[in-house]
PDB file with one MODEL, atoms N, CA, C and O in Angstrom:
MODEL        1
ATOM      1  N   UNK A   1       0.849  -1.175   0.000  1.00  0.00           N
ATOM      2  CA  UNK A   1       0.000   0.000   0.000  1.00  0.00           C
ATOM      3  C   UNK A   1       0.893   1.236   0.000  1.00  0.00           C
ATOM      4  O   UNK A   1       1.893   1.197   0.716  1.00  0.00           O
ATOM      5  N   UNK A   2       0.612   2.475  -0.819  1.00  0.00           N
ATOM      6  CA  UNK A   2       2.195   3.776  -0.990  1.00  0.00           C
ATOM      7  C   UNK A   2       0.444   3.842  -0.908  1.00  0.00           C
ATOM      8  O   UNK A   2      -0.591   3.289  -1.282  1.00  0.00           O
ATOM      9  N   UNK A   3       1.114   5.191   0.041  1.00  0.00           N
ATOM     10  CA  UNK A   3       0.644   6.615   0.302  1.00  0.00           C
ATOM     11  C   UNK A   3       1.112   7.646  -0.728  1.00  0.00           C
ATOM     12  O   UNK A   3       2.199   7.525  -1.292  1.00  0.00           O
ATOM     13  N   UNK A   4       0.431   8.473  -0.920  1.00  0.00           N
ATOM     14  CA  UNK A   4       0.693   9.573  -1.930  1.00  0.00           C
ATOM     15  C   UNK A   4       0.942  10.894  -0.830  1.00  0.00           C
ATOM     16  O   UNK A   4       0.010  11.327  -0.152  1.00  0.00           O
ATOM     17  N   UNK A   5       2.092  11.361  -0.772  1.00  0.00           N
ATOM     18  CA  UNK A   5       2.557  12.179   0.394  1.00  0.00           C
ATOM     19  C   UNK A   5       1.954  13.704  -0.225  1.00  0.00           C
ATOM     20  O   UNK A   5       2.208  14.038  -1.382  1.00  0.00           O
ATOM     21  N   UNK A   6       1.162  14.536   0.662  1.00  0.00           N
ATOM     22  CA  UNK A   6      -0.042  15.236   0.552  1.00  0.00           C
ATOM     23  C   UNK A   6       1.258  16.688   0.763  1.00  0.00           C
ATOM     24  O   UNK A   6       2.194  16.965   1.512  1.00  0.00           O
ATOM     25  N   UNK A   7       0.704  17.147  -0.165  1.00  0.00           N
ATOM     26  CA  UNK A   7       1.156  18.942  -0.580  1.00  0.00           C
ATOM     27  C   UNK A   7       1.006  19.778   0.581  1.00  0.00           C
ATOM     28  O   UNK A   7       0.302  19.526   1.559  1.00  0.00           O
ATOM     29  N   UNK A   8       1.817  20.923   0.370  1.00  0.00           N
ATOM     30  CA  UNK A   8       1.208  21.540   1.736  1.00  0.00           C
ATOM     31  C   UNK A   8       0.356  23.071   0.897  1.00  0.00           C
ATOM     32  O   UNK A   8       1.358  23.668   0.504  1.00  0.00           O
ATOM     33  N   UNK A   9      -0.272  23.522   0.669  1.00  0.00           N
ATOM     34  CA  UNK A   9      -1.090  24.117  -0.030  1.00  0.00           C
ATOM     35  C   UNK A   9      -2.209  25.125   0.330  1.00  0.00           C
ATOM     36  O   UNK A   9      -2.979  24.588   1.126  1.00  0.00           O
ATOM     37  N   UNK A  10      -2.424  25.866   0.156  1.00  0.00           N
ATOM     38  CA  UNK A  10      -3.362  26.666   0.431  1.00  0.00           C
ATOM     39  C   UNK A  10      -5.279  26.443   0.039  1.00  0.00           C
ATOM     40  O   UNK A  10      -5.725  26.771  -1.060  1.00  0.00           O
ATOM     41  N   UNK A  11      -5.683  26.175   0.541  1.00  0.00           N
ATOM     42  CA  UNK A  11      -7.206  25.391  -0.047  1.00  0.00           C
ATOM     43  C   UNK A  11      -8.093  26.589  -0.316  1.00  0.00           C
ATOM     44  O   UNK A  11      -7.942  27.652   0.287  1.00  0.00           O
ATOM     45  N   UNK A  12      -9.009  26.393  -1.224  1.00  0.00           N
ATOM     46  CA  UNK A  12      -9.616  27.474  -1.778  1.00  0.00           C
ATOM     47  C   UNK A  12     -10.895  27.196  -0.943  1.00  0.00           C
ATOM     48  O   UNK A  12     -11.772  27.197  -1.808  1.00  0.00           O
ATOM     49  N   UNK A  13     -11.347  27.017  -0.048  1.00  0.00           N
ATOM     50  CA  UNK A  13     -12.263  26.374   0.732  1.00  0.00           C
ATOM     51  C   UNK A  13     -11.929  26.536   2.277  1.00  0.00           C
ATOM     52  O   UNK A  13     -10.750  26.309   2.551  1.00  0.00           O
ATOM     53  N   UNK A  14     -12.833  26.920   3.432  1.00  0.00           N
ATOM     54  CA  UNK A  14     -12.418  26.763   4.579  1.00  0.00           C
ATOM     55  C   UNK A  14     -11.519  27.901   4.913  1.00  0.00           C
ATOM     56  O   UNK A  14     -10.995  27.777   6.020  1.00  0.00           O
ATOM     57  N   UNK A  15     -11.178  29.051   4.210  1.00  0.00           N
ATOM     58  CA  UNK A  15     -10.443  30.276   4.799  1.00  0.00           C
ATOM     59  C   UNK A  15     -10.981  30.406   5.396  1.00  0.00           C
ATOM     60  O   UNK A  15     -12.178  30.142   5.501  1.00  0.00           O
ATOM     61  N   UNK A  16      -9.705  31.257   6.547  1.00  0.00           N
ATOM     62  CA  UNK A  16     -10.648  32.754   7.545  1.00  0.00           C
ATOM     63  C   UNK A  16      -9.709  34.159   6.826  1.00  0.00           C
ATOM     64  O   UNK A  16     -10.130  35.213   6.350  1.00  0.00           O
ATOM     65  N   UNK A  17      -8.434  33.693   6.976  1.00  0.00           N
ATOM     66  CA  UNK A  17      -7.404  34.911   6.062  1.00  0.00           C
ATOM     67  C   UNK A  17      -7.139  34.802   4.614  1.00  0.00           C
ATOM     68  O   UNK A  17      -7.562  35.475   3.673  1.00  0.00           O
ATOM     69  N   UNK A  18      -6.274  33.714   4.664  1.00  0.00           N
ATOM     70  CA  UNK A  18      -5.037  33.275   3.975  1.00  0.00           C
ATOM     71  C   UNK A  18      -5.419  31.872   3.321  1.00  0.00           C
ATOM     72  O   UNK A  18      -5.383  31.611   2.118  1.00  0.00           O
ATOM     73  N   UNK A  19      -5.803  30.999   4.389  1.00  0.00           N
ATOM     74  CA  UNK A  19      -5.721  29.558   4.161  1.00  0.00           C
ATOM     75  C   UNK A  19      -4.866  28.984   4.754  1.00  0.00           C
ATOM     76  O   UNK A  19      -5.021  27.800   5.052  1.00  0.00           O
ATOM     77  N   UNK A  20      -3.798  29.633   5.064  1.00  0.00           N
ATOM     78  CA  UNK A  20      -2.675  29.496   5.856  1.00  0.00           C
ATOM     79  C   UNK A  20      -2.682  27.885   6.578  1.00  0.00           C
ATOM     80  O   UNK A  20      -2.186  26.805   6.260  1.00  0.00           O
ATOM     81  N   UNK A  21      -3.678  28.468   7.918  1.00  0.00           N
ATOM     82  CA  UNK A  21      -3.806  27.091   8.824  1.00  0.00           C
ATOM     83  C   UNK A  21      -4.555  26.210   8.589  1.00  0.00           C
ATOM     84  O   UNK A  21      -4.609  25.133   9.183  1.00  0.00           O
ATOM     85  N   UNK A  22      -5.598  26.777   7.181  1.00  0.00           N
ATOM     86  CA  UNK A  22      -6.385  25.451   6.496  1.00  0.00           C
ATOM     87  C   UNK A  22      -5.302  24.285   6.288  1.00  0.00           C
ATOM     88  O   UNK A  22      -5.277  23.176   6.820  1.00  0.00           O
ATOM     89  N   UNK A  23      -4.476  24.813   5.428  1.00  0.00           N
ATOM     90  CA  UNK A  23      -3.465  24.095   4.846  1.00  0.00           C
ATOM     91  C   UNK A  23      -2.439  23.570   5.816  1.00  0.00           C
ATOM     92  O   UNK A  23      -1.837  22.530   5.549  1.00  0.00           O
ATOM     93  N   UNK A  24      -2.240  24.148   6.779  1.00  0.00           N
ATOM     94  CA  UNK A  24      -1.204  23.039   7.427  1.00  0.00           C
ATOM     95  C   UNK A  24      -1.922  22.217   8.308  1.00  0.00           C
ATOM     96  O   UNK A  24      -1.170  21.429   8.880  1.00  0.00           O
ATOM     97  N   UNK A  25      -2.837  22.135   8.557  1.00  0.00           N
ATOM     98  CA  UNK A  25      -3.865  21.240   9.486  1.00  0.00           C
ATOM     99  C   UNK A  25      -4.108  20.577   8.447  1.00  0.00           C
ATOM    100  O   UNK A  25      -3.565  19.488   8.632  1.00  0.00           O
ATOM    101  N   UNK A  26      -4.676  20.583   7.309  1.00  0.00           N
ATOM    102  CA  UNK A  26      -4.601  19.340   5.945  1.00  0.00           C
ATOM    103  C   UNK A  26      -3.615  18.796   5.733  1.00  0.00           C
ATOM    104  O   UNK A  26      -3.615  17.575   5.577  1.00  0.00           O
ATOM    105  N   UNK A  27      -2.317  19.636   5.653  1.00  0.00           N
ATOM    106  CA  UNK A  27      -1.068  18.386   5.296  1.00  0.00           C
ATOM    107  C   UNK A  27      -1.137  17.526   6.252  1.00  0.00           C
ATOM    108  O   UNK A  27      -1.177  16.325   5.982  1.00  0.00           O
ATOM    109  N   UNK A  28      -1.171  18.102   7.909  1.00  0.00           N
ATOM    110  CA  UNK A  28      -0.840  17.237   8.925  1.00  0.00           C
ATOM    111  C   UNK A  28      -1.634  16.388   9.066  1.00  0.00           C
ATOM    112  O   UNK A  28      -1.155  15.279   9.303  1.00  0.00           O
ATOM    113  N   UNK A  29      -3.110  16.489   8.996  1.00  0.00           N
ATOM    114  CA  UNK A  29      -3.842  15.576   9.180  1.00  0.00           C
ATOM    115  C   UNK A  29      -4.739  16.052  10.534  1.00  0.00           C
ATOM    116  O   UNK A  29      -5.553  15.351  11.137  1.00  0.00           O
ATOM    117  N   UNK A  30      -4.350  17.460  10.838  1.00  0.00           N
ATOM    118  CA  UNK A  30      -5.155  17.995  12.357  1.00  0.00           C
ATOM    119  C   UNK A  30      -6.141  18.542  11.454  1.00  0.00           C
ATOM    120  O   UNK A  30      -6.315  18.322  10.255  1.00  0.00           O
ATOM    121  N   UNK A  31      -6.949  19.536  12.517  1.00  0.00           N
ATOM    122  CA  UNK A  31      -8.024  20.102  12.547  1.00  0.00           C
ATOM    123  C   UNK A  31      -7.898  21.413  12.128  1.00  0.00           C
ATOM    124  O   UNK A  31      -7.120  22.064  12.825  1.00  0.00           O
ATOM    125  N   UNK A  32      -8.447  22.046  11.154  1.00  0.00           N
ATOM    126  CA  UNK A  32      -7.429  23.604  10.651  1.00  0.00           C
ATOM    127  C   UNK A  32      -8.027  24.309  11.892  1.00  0.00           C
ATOM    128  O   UNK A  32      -7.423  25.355  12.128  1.00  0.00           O
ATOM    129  N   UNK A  33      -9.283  23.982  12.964  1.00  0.00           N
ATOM    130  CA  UNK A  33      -9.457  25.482  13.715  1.00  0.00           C
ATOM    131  C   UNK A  33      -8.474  24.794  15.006  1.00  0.00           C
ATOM    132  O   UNK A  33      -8.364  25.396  16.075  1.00  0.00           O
ATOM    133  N   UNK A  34      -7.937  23.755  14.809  1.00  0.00           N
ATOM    134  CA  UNK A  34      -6.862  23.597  16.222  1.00  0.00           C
ATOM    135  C   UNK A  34      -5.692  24.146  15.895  1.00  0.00           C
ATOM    136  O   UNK A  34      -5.090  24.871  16.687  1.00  0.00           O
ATOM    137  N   UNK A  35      -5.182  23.824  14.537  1.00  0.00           N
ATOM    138  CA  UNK A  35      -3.986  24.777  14.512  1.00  0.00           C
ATOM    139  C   UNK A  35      -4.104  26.537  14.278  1.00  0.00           C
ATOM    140  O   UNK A  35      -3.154  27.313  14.374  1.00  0.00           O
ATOM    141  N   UNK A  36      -5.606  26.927  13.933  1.00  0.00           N
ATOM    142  CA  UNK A  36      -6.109  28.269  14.128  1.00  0.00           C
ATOM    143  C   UNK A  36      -5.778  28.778  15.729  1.00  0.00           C
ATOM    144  O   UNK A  36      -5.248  29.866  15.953  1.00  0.00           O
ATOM    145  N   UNK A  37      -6.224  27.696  16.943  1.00  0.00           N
ATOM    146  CA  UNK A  37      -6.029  28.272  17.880  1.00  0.00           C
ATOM    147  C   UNK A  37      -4.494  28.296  18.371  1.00  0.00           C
ATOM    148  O   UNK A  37      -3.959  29.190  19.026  1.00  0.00           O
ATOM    149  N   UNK A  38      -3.918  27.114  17.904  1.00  0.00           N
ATOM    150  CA  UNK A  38      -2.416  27.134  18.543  1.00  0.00           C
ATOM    151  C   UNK A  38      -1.991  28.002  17.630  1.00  0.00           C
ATOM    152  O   UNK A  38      -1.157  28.596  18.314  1.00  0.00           O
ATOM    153  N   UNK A  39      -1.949  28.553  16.501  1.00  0.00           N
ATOM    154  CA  UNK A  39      -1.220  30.162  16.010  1.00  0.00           C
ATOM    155  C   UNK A  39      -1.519  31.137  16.786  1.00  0.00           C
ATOM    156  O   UNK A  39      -0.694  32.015  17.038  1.00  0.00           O
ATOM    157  N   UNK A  40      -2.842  31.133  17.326  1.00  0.00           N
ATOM    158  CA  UNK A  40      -3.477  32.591  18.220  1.00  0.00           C
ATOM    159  C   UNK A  40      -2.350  32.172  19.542  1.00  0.00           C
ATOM    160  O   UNK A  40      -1.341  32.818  19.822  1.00  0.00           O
ATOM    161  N   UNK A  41      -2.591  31.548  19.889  1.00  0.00           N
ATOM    162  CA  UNK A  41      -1.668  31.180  21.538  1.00  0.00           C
ATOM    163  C   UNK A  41      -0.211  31.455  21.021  1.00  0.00           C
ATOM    164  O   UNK A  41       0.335  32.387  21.611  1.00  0.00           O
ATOM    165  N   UNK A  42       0.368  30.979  20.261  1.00  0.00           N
ATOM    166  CA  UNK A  42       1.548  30.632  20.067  1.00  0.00           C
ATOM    167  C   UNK A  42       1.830  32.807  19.506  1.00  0.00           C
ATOM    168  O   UNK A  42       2.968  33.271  19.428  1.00  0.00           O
ATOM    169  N   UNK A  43       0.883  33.456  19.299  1.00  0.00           N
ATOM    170  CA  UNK A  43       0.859  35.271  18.961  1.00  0.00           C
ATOM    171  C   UNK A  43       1.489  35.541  20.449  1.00  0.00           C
ATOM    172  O   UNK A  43       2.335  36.396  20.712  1.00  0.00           O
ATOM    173  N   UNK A  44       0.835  34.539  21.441  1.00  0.00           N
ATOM    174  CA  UNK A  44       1.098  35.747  23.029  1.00  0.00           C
ATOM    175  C   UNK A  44       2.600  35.887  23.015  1.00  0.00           C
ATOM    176  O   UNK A  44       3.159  36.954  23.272  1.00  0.00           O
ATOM    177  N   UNK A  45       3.342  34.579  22.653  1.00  0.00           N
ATOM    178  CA  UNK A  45       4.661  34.066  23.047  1.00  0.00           C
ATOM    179  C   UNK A  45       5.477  35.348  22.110  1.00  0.00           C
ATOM    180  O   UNK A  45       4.995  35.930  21.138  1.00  0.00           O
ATOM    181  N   UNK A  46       6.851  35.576  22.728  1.00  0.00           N
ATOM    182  CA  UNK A  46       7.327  36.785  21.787  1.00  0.00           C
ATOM    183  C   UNK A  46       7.923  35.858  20.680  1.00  0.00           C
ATOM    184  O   UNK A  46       8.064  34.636  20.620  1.00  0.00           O
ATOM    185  N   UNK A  47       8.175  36.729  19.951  1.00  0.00           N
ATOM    186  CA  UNK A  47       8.640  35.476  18.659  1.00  0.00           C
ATOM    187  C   UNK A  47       8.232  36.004  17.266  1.00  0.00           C
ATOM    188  O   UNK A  47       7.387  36.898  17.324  1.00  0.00           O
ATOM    189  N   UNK A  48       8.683  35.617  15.892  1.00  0.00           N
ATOM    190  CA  UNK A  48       8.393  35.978  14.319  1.00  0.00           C
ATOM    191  C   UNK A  48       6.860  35.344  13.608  1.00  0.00           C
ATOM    192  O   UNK A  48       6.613  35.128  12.421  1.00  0.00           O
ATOM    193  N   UNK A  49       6.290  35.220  14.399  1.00  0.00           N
ATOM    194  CA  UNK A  49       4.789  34.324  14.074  1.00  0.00           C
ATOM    195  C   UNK A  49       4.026  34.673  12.735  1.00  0.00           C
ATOM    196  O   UNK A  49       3.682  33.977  11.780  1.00  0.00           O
ATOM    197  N   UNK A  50       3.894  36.002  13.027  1.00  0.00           N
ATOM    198  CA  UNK A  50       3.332  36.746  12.450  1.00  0.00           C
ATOM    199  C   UNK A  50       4.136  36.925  11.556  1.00  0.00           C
ATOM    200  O   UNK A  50       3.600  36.442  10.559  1.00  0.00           O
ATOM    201  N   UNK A  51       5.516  37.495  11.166  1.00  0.00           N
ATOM    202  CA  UNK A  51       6.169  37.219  10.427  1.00  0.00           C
ATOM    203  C   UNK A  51       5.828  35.736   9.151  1.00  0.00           C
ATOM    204  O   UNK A  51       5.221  35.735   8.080  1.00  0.00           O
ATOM    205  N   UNK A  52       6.479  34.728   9.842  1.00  0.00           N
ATOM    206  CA  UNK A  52       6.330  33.804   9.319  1.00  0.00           C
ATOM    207  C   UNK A  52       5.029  33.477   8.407  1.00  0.00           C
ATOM    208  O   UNK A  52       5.149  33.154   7.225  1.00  0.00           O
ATOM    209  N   UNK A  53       3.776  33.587   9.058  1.00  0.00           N
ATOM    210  CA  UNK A  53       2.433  33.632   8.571  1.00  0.00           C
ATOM    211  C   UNK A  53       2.379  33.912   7.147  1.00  0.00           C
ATOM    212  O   UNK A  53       2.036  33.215   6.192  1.00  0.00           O
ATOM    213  N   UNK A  54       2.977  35.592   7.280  1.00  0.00           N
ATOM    214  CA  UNK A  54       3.029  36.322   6.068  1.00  0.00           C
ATOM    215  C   UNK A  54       3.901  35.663   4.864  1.00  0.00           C
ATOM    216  O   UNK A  54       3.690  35.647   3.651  1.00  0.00           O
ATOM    217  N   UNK A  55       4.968  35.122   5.652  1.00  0.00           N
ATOM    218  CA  UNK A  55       5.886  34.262   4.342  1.00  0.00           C
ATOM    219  C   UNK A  55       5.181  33.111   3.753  1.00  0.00           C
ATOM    220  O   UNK A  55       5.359  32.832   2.567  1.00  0.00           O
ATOM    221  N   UNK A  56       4.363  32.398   4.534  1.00  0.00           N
ATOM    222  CA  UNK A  56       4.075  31.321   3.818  1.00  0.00           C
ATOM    223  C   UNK A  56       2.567  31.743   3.334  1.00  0.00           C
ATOM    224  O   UNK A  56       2.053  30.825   2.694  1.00  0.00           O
ATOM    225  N   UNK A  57       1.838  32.736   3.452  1.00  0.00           N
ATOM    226  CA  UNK A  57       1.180  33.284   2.475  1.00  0.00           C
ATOM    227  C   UNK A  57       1.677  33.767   1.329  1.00  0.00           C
ATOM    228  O   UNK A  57       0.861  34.034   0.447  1.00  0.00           O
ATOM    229  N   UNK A  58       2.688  33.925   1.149  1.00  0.00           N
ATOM    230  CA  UNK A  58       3.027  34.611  -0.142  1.00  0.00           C
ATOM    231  C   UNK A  58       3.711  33.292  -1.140  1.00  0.00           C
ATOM    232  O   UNK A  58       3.469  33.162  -2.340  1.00  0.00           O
ATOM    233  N   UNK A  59       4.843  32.140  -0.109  1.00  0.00           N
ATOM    234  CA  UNK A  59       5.633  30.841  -0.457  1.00  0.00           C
ATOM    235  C   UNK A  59       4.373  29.939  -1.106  1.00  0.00           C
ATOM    236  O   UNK A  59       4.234  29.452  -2.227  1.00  0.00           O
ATOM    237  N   UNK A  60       3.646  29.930  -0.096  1.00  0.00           N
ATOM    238  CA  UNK A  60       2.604  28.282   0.087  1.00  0.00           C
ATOM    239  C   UNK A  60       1.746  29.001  -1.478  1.00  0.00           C
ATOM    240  O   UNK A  60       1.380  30.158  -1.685  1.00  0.00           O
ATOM    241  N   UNK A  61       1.646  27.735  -2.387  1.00  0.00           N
ATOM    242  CA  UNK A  61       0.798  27.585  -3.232  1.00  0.00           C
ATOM    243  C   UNK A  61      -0.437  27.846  -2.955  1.00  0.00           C
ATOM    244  O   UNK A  61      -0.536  27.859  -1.728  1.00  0.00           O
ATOM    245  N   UNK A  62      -1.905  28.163  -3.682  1.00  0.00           N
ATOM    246  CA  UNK A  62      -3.083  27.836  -4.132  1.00  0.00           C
ATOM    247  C   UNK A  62      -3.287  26.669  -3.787  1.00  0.00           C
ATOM    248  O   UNK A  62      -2.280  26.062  -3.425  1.00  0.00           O
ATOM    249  N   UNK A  63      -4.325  26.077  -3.764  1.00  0.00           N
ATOM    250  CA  UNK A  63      -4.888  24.556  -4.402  1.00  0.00           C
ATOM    251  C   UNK A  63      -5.005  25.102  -5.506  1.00  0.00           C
ATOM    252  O   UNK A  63      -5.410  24.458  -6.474  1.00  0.00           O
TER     253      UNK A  63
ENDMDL
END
């Protein structure tokens, strides 16, 4: 049995911004509003979050 190893991608379906955490909760196989909330939590912590966000909105493909 091969698995077909899943894109990491932006889904045209299920936004709130970007697609952002649609898409990495689809590659992973989580829940896009659980990794919605661990980005909000993970905002309090000091750190490039927000940064980052923005990069892989612009990096991360469409579907």
């Amino acid at each position: 049995m091969t698995m077909t190893p899943r894109r990491l991608v932006r889904p045209r379906q299920h936004r709130m911004i970007a697609g952002v955490c649609a898409g990495i909760g689809q590659r992973f196989g989580m829940s896009r509003n659980l990794v919605r909330v661990l980005f909000l939590l993970s905002c309090l912590l000091p750190g490039p979050q927000i940064l980052a966000y923005l990069a892989m909105w612009i990096i991360v493909p469409n579907e």
